[in-house]
N, C-alpha and C positions, 0 to 999 in steps of 0.2 A: 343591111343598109349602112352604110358610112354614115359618118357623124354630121358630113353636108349636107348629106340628104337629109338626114332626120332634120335639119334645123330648117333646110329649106320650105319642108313641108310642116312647118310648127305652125298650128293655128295662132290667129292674131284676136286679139281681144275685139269683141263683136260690143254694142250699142245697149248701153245699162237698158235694163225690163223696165216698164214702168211700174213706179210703187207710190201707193198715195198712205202717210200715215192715216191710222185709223180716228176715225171721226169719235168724240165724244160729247156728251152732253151733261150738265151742268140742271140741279137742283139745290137752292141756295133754303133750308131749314129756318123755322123760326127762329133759333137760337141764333143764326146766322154760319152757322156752318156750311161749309159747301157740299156737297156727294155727285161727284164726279163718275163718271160711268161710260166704260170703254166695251160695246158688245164684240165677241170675239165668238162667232160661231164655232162650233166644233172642238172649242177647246173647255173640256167640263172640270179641269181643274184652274180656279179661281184663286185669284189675288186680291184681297183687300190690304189697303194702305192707308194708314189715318197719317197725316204729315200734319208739322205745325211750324207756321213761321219764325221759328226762334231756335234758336240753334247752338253751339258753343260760342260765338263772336258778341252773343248778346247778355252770357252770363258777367254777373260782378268779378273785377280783375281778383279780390278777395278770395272769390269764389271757384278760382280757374279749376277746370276738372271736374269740378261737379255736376256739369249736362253728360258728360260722357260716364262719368260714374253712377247715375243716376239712370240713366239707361241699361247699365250691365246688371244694374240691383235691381229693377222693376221687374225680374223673373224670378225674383227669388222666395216669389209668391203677394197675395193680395188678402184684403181681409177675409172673401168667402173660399179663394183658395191658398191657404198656408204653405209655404214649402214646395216640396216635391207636386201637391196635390194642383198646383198648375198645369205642370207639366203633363202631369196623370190628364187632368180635364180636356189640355188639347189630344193626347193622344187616344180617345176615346172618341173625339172626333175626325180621326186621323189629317189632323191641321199641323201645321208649322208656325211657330210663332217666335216674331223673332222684332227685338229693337232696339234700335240706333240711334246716332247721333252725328251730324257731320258740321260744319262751317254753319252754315246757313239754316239746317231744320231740325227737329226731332221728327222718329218719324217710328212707327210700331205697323206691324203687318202679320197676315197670317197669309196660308196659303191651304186650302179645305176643295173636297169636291163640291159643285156649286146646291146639291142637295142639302148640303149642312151649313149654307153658307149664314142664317140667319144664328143660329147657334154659336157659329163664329163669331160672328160681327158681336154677340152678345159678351161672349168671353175677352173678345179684342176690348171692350169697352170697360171690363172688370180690371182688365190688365193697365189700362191707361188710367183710367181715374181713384182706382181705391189701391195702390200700392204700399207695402207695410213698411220697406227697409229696414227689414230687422237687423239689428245692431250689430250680432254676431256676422251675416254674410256682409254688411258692409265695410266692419274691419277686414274681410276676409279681402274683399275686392282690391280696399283700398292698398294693402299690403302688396297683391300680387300688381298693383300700381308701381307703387313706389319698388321693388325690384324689378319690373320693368325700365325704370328710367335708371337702375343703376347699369343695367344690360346694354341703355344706347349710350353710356361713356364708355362702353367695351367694344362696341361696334362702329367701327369708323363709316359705313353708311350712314347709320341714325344720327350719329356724332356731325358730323358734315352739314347734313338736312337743318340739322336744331339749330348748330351757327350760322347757318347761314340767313334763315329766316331772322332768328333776333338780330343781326346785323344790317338787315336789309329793311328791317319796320324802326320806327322811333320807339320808344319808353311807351309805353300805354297802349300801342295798337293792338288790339286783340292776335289779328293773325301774327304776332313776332313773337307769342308765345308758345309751348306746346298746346295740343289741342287736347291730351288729358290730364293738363296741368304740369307743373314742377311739383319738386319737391318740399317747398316749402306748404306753396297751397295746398297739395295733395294729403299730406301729413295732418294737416287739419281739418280736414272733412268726415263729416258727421250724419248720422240718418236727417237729425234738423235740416241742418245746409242742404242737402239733399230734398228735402220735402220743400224748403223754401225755392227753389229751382223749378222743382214738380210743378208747383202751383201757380209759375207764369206759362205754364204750358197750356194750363186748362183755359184756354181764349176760345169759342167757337170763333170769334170773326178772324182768329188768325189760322185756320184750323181746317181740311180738305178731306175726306173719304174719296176714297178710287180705291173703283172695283173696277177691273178685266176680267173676261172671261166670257163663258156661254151662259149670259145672261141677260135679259131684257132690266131698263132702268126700270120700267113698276116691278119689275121682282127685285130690284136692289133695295129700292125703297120703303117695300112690304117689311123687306128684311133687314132694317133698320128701324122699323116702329115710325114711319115720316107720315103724320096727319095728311088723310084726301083732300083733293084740293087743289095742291100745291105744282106749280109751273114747271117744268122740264123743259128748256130748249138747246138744240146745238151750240156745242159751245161757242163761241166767235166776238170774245170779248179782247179788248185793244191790251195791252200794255197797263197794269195795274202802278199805278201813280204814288200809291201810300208806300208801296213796298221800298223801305231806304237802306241803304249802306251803312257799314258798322261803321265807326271814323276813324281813317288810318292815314299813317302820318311817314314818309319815307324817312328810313333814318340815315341815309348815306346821302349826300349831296357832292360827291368827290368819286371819283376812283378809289378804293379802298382794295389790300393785299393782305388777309388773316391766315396763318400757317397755323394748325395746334398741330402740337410735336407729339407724334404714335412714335417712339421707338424703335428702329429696325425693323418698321414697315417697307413691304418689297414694292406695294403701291402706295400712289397717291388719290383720295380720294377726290375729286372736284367739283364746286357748284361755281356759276360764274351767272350774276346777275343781278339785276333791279327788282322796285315796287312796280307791276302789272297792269293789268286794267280789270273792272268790274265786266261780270257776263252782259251787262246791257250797254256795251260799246255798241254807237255807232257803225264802226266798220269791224265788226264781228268776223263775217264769214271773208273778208279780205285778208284780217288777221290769222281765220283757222287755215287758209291757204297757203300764205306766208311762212309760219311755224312749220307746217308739213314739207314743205320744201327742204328749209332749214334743220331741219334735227325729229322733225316727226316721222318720215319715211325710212322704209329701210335701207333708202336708196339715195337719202339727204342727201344735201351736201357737207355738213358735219361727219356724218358717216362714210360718205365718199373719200372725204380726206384724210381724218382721223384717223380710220379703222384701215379701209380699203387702199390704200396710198401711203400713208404712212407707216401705218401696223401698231400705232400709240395705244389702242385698245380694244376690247372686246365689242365693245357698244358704245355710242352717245347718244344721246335724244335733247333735245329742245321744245320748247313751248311754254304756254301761259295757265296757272293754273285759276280761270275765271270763275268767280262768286262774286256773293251778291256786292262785297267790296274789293278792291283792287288785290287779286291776288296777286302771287311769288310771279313774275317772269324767269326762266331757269334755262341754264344750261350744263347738264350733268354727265359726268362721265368717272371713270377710277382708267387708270395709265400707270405704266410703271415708272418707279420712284428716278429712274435716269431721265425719265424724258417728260418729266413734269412741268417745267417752262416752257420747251417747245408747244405742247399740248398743249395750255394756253393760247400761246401766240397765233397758232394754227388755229383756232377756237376766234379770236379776237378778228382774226383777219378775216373768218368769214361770215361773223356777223358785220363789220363793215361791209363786204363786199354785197350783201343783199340790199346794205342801206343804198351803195353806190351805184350799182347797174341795175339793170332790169333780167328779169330770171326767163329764161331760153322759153322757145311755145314747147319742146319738150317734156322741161319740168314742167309747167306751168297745166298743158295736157294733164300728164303723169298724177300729178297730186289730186285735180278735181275729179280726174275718170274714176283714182283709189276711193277719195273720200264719195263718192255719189256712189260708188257700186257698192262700198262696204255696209251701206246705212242701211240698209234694209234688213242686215244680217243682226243687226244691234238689238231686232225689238221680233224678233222668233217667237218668243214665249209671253203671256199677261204676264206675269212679272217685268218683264224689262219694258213694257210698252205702259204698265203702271207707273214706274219708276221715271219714265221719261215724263209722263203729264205732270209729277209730284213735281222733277224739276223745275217743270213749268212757272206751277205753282209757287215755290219757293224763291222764286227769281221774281215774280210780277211779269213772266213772260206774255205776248201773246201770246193765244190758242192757236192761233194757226201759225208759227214759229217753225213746227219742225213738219208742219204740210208747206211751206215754202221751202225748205233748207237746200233740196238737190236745185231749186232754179236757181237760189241763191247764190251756189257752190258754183255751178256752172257759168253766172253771168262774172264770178271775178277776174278781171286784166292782167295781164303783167304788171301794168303801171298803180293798177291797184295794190298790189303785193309791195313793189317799193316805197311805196307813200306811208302803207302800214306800217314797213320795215323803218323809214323815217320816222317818222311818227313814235312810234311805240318799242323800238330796238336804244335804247337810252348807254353810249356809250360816257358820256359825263359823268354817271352816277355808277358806274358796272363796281360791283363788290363779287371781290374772286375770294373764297374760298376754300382751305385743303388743308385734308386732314392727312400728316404723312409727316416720313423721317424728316426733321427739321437739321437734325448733323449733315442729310445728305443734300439737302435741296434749298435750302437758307437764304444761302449767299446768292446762288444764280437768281430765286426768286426774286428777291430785292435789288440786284444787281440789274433784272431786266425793266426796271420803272414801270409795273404795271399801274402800278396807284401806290399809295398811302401805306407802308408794308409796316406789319408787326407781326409778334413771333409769341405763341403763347402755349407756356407748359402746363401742364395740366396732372395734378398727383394721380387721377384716377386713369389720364389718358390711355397706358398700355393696359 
């Protein structure tokens, strides 16, 4: 067959399957804990997740790095298991235990066949509330900290990310800092500081259990030690009210043009953007449509132009990164160091152009058929379908959030997409960002008026 034929007879994309997220139900503990419970026939390996509403955005700015160091050191044993003998204990269940820290939560998990699952959930509960931070593995941590942050002044990726966030938050906003601190904070963290972190975790009323898997909620429950009695129903509770935003404060109210000077860098690395918006926007899924047009697809139109048209670079992407407070809105890319103004401008012109017209039924097709068909592939495993209800949680989302998402996805307009793109595409305020040869690219940058330009060297920069 010729290359006509084959294309003639290429199948066309057929009508997304129907997919309903999985339904859970909700048991709220005397202590006031929640236990969250997602049955998942046929799948006998089990996810338990303890998540807790408080996260890195809520520790003292004194304290920066401490939730996230705090988390890496909680494996390093407990009072009844010391050490290694952690470890030992879960592998004797043959469990996974593993825990984090992000924006928004702490959050500790194991992952056991569901026979062992009470056992688990006992060890999970050893691991969360009696941890030792022995002194020797938290200098250990904290070390391989602090040479990590000498690595992203080495690394014009990391390097890029870091400026651009502190220049886009004001002085005090949690997210304009690193999320496992500086170096100054990190350098002073201590098993103390660390315990004192710990013990705003211990909240039951800010504090969730979800389990997935092949298990009924009276056997989650058993396997939790939860008093008879007690009420189980589907979950179908509205938008949780208490759940608030860290306070952030934008720090750019101008165009702003920051260059740190990499020496005989052959690229330029690039962030271009504003303060964001909080996940509990109003017009959410107009915005997730929007972005995907924009710089989420592979088939953008940032990457249409950029990459595919011009040939300025390997990749760009766009979007918002939403929590429970206004995250970064971003536009990232590396271009080489000759054609690092144009890449801008081309960058600039067509986040204007999404504010200005309305995006073709095309794209507008294109981006909801990707985002509706892909969603279902998200949540494969009880882990990922855990990890989605924690989000929930963590946000104050409604329960049924992401059982609406594909009508959601589906009902967004063209005209929706530019109202968002008005709305929430902030050229007034756009802070550009780039890390690269400042001997090579200086003068044009500043030359071309994107904002407020300044040029900053850096002893550690090459």
């Amino acid at each position: 067959m010729t290359l006509e034929e084959i294309l003639s007879v290429r199948p066309e994309s057929g009508q997304p399957r129907t997919y309903t997220f999985p339904h859970f139900t909700r048991t709220v503990l005397p202590s006031g804990m929640q236990v969250l419970v997602v049955e998942i026939p046929g799948r006998p390996l089990v996810t338990a997740n303890l998540i807790v509403r408080r996260g890195v955005c809520d520790e003292p700015a004194e304290l920066a790095g401490a939730t996230a160091l705090m988390a890496r050191a909680m494996t390093e044993g407990t009072e009844r298991y010391p050490g290694v003998e952690l470890i030992e204990a879960a592998e004797r269940l043959g469990a996974t235990l593993g825990v984090d820290a992000n924006w928004d939560s702490f959050f500790a998990s194991v992952d056991v066949a569901a026979s062992r699952l009470p056992a688990a959930i006992a060890l999970l509960a050893e691991l969360v509330e009696h941890p030792t931070f022995p002194e020797a593995d938290v200098a250990r941590l904290r070390e391989e900290r602090l040479n990590d942050l000498l690595q992203v002044k080495a690394d014009p990726r990391r390097r890029v990310d870091q400026a651009f966030t502190s220049a886009i938050y004001a002085a005090g906003s949690p997210y304009g800092r690193p999320a496992g601190g500086d170096e100054t904070t990190v350098a002073g963290l201590t098993p103390d500081g660390l315990r004192q972190v710990h013990r705003t975790i211990l909240d039951p009323g800010r504090t969730a259990l979800i389990v997935g898997g092949d298990l009924t909620t009276a056997e989650v429950l058993r396997a939790v030690g939860a008093p008879d009695g007690l009420t189980s129903e589907t979950a179908n509770l509205p938008a949780d009210p208490t759940v608030t935003a860290p306070p952030v404060a934008p720090g750019v109210d101008r165009p702003i043009v920051r260059l740190y000077h990499r020496p005989g860098s052959v690229q330029s690395e690039v962030r271009m953007g504003h303060v964001g918006l909080p996940r509990r926007t109003p017009d959410f899924y107009a915005v997730q449509v929007m972005a995907a047009i924009l710089g989420g697809l592979f088939n953008s139109r940032l990457q249409m132009n950029l990459r595919e048209d011009k040939g300025y670079t390997y990749g760009v992407g766009a979007g918002f990164d939403m929590r429970r407070g206004a995250g970064p809105f971003s536009v990232r890319t590396a271009v080489q160091t000759s054609v690092t103004v144009p890449a801008i401008a081309e960058a600039l012109k067509e986040l204007s152009r999404m504010r200005e017209t309305l995006v073709t039924d095309a794209e507008l097709v294109a981006a909801r058929d990707f985002m509706v068909g892909v969603f279902p592939l998200r949540f494969e495993t009880p882990g990922a379908v855990v990890g989605a209800v924690g989000g929930l949680f963590a946000g104050g989302l409604p329960d049924d959030e992401l059982a609406r998402y594909r009508d959601r996805i589906e009902a967004v307009t063209a005209e929706d997409v530019r109202k968002a793109a008005v709305d929430h595409i902030r050229p007034d305020r756009m802070a550009i960002v780039v890390v690269g040869d400042a001997e090579a690219v200086a003068k044009d940058l500043e030359a071309a008026e994107f904002g407020e330009f300044e040029a900053i060297r850096e002893e550690a920069a090459g």
